[in-house]
C-alpha positions in Angstrom: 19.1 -58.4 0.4 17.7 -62.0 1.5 14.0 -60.9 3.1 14.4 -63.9 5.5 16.3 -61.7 8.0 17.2 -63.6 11.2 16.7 -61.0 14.3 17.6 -62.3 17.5 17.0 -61.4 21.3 19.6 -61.2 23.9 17.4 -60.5 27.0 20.5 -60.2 29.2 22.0 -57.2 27.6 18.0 -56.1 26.0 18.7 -56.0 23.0 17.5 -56.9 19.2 19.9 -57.8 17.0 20.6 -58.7 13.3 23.9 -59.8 12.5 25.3 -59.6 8.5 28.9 -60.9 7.7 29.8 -60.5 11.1 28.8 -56.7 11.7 25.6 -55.7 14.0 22.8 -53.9 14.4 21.2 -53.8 17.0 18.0 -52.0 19.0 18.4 -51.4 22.7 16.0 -50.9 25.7 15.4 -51.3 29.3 13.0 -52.5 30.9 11.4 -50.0 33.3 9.1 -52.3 35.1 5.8 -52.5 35.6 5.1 -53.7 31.8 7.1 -50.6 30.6 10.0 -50.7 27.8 11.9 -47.9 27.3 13.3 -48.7 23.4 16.4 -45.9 23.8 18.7 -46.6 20.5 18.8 -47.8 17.1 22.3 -48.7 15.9 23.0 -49.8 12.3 26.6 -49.5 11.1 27.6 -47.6 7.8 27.9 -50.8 5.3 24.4 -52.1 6.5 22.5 -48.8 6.1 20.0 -48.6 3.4 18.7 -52.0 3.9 15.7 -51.6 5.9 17.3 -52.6 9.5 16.4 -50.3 11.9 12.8 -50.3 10.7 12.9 -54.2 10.7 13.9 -54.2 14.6 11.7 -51.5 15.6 9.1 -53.7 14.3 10.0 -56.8 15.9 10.8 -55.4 19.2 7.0 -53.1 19.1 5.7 -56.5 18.0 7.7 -58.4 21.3 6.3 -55.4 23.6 2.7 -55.8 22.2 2.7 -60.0 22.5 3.9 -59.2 25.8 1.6 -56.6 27.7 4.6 -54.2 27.6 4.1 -50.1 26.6 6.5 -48.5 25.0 8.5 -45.3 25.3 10.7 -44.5 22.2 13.3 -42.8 23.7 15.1 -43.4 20.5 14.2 -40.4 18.1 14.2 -43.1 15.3 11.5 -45.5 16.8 9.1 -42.6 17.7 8.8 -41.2 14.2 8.7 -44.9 13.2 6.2 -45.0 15.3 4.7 -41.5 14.3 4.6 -42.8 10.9 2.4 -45.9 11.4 0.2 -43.4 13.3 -0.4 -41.2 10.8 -0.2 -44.2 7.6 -3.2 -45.8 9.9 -1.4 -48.8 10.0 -2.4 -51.1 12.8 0.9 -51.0 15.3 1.1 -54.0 17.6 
């Protein structure tokens, strides 16, 4: 898979996408105010799994939170033990 992954940001419907031969994945949020994103859903469909996706826009959209002041609540059970995991690897999250 080409590592110069394009992820995009559709602030009207919140969300980050990547988009391969037409199919999408996508992570969704709302913003709660207040500097607060609520990151509730990971989607990637069955012929893109495997790939690194999900973990690829959790990262983008933690990064995005971080350069923006926002905290995050993973709602999604997938970003909170991606988040767990950088925890406990010591890896600086944004």
């Amino acid at each position: 898979m080409n590592q110069d992954i394009n992820i995009q940001h559709d602030p009207n419907d919140k969300q980050f996408f990547i988009t391969i031969d037409g199919t999408r994945a996508y992570l969704a949020y709302m913003d709660l105010g207040k500097k607060t994103l609520d990151i509730y859903r990971t989607f990637v469909p069955n012929g893109l799994r495997g790939k690194g996706l999900a973990a690829k826009l959790t990262e983008h959209a933690l990064q995005f939170a971080h350069d923006k002041g926002y905290v995050v609540i993973p709602s999604c059970s997938y970003v909170e033990r991606y988040m767990q995991r950088q925890k406990k690897l010591g890896t600086r999250q944004p």
